[in-house]
N, C-alpha and C positions, 0 to 999 in steps of 0.2 A: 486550630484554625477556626474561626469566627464562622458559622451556617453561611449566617447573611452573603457571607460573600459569594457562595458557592452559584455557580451560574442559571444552577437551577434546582435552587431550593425547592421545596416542595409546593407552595401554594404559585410559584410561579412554573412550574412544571404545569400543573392542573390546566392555567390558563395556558400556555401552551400547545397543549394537548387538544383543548378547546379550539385555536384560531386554527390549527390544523386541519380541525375537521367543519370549519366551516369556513374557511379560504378558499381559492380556487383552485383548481390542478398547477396551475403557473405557481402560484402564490406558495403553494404548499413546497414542489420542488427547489423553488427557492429558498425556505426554510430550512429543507436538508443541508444546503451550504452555507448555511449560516449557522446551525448547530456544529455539523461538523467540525469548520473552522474554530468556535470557540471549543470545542471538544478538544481537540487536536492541543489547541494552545493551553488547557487547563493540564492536559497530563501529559504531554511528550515534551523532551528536552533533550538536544545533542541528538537525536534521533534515539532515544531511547522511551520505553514507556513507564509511569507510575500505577504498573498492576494494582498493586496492594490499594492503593488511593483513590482508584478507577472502581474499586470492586466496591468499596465501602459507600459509591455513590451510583452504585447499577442502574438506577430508573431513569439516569439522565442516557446513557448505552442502548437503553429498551425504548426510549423515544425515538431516537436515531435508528434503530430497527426496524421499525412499525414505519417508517417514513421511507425507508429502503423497498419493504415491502409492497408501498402502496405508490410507489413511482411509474410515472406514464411515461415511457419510454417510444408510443404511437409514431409521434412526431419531432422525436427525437434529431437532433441534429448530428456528425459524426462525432466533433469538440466535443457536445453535451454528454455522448455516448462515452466517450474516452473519458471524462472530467467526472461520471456517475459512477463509470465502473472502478477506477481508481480508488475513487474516494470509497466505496463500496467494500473492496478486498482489504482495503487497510483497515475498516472501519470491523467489519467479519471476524476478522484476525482477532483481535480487541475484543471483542466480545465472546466470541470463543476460548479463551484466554482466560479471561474474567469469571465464564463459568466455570472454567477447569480450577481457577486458583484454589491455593498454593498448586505448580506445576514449575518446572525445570527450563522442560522440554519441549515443544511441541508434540513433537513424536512418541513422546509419552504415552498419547490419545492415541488408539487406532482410530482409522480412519479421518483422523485429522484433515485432511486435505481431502480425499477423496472418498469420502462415505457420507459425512455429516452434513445435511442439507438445510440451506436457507432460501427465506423468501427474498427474492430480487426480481424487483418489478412483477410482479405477481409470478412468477415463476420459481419452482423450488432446484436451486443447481448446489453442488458443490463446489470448495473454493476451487478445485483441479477445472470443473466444469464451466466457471466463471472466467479464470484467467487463461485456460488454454482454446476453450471452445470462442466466448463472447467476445476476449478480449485481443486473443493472438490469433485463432484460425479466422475469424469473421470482421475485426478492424486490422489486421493485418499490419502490427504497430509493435518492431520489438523493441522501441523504446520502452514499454509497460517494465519489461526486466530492471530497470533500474529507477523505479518509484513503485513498487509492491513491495512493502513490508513483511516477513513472512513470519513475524514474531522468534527471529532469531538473530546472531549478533553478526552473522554472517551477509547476512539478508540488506540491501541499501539501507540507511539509517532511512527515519521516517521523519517527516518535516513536521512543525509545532504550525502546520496550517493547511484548509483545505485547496483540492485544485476547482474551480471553476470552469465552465465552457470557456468564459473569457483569456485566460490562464495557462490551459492547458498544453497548447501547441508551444508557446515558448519556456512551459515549465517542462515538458517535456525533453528539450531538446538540452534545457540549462541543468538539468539532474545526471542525463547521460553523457554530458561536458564533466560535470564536477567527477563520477566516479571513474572514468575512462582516464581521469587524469590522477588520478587517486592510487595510489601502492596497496593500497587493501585490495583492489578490483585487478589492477593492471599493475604489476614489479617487474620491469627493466631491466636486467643484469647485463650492460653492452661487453663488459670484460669476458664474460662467458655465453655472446651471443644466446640469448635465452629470455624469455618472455614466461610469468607465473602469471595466469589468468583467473578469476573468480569461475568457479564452480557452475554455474550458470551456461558460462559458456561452452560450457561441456556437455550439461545435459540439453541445451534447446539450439546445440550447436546451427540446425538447420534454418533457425529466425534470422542468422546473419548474413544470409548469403554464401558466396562459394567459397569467402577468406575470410577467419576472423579479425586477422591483421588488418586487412583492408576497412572492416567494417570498423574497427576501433582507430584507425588511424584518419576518420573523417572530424573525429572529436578529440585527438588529440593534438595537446601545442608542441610535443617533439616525437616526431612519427617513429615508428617502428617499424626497423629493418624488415624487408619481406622473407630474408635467409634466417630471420632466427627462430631457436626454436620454440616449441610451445608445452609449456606445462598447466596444471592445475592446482591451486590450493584446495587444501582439506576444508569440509565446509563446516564451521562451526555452527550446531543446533544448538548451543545453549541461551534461554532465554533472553531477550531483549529487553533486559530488566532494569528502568533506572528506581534503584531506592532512595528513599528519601528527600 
């Protein structure tokens, strides 16, 4: 692979780092979705990620860090808040990930989720602290469940691009279409009235309201019976690793 091409080689990294810190608040947040986006698109594919190829180009992960960090969230809009914090977990994910590498698992890590703290918006949260406090208990938005990454294979695949304020509310809505209709998320069985649901909807059963039938059949193009029954798939932790 040729440097050059790399999106942020090193002397354009520098200057980067440079317009960041003498741009405006606007200006800088902006550049978080413009990095991220082309982040997104240099290592994810199929919704998998390039660990290995990600690690070997860290300083472009530690920009996008540093810019998580120092995000003004004041006057923040609700989209803005939904399109930061997204992009935020997924981005968390990846970089925790990247320090761990070579890693499996997530779970490998204690406290993976719930111990290990980052800057977001000058605040230090974990990722449990992030998408259950900022993102589920205070946007009150369980669309998040099906656009959080959680670096496992189980986990919604992850798009090769960022969400923006602009974006959000319809990407939102078109992510929880796709996997609601999707057999990895939601399997059918009408011969033996039975329903296999993604793991998810198990552990944050109460995001969906009083039915999960109900809540998954507003995004579904062929609805499910209200008498059938309800199981769970085993949730595969194993890494979300595309090689090569």
């Amino acid at each position: 692979m040729n440097p050059m091409k790399n999106f942020l080689a090193l002397p354009v990294l520098m200057l980067l780092i440079f317009s960041v810190l003498t741009k405006s608040n606007a200006q800088s947040q902006d550049t978080f979705y413009r990095l991220a986006n082309i982040y997104f698109k240099k290592y994810v594919k199929d919704g998998l990620v390039n660990y290995r190829y990600a690690k070997s180009n860290s300083k472009e992960i530690n920009v996008i860090y540093n810019l998580i960090g120092k995000y003004d969230l004041s006057e923040a809009s609700i989209a803005e808040k939904k399109a930061f914090y997204t992009n935020t977990y997924n981005i968390l994910i990846i970089y925790q990930i990247i320090n761990l590498y070579p890693i499996s698992n997530p779970l490998d890590e204690k406290g993976f989720f719930n111990e290990n703290e980052f800057n977001v918006a000058g605040e230090m949260l974990t990722l449990d602290q992030l998408e259950k406090g900022k993102m589920l208990k205070e946007l009150k938005e369980p669309r998040f469940h099906f656009v959080l990454a959680c670096a496992a294979m189980s986990c919604p695949p992850l798009p090769n691009y960022a969400y923006t304020p602009a974006n959000i509310e319809a990407e939102l809505t078109k992510k929880t279409r796709e996997l609601l209709n999707s057999p990895s998320f939601v399997s059918v069985n009408s011969s033996q009235k039975k329903v296999m649901l993604s793991k998810i909807f198990d552990w944050y059963r109460s995001d969906f309201g009083d039915s999960l039938v109900n809540y998954i059949n507003q995004y579904r193009t062929t609805k499910i019976p209200s008498d059938y029954n309800i199981d769970f798939f085993e949730y595969n932790w194993q890494l979300n690793e595309r090689k090569g």
